[in-house]
N, C-alpha and C positions, 0 to 999 in steps of 0.2 A: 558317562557311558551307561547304556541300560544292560540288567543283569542280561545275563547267557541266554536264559529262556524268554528274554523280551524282543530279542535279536532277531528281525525281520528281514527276508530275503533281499531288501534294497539294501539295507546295512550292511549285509554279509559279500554283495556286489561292489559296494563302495568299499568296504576293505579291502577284497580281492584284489581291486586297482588301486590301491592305496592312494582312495582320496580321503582326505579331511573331512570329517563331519565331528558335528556333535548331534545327538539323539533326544529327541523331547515325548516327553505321555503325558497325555490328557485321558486318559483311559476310564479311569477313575472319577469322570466330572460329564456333565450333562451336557457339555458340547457338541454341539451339533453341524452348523453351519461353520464355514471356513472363519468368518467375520467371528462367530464365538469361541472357533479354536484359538483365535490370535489374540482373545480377550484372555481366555483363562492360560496361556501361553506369557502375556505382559508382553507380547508382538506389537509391532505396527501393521498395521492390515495390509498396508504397502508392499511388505517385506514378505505376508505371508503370500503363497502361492495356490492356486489350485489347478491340476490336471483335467483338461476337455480333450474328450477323444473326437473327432468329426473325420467324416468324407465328405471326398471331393466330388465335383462332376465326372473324374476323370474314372470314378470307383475308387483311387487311392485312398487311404486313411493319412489322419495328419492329428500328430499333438500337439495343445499348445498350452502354455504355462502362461496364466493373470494372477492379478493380485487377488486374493478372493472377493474383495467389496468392488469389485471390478467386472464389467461383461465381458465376453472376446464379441469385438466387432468382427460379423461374419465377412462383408465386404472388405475390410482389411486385412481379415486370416485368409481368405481365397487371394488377394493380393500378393500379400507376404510370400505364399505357396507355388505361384505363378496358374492358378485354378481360375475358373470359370467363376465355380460358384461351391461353397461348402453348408454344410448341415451338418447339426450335434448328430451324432447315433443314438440310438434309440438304450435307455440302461438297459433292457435284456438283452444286444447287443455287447456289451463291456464287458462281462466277464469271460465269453468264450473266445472272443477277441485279443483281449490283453491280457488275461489271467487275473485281474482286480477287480473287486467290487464295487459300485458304487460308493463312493465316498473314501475308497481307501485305495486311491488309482493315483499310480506312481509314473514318473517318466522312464524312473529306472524299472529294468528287469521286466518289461513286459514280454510275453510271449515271442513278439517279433521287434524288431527295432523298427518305430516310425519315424518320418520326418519330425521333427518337432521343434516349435520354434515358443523364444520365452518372452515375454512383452519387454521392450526396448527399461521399462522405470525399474528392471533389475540391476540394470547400473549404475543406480544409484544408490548401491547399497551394498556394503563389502560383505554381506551375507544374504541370502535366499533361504527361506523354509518351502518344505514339500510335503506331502505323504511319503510316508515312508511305507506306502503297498498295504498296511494296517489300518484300521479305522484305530484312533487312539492314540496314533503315534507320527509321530513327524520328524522329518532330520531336516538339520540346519549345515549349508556347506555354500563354498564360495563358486562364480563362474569357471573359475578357472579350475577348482578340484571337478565340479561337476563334467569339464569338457573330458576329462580323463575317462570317465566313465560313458558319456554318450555324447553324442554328435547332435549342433542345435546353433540353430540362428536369429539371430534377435531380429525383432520389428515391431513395430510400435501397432499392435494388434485388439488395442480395447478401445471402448466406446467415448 
């Protein structure tokens, strides 16, 4: 568990609802991309996750959680969504949006709750990593704690 003061607003959500995690930092390490978080992690890249914020045709916004060495196929994520057509947001768009910043954008705890859905090869795996809303930091938690905390639909949404 990370000291008191490492304790990140998704942490402190997932406690609230008393889901399961464990807490990881790379904070300390020259990580950067998702694929080098889950190296200096000793992750499988499969396992790690990254949050994409996009709209819809519709104007809605929609999240979606990939593996990081993974794309979100945009035709598949408008599919998934029941959408027309979707597009990433723009990063100066993300933080006044969801309250996180580039790189440290979580499913949990954002501003508003968005649809969001996680690529179906999370079930293949009795744990998922995420941001944990911190560049540095990441928690590790199961589908089923995570449902506790927010609402989300799987489909098979990468390239």
């Amino acid at each position: 568990m990370a000291k008191h003061n490492d304790k990140t607003n998704v942490m402190r959500i997932l406690e609230q609802k008393k889901a399961i995690y464990t807490s990881h930092c790379y904070a300390d390490t020259d990580a950067i991309s998702g694929v080098e978080v889950a190296e200096v992690l000793g992750e499988d890249p499969n396992q790690v996750f990254k949050t994409l914020v996009t709209q819809g045709a519709s104007k809605n916004y929609f999240v979606f959680l990939v593996p990081v060495h993974r794309e979100l196929d945009l035709k598949k994520a408008a599919k998934a969504v029941g959408e027309k057509s979707i597009a990433m947001i723009k990063a100066k768009e993300l933080l006044p949006l969801t309250g996180y910043i580039h790189g440290g954008c979580s499913p949990v705890g954002m501003k508003k709750q968005f649809r969001t859905t996680i690529d179906i090869s999370a079930e293949n795996f009795d744990t998922i990593l995420f941001s944990a809303g911190k560049i540095g930091y990441q928690v590790e938690t199961t589908l089923t704690e995570l449902k506790k905390v927010i609402p989300f639909d799987l489909a098979d949404i990468v390239c």
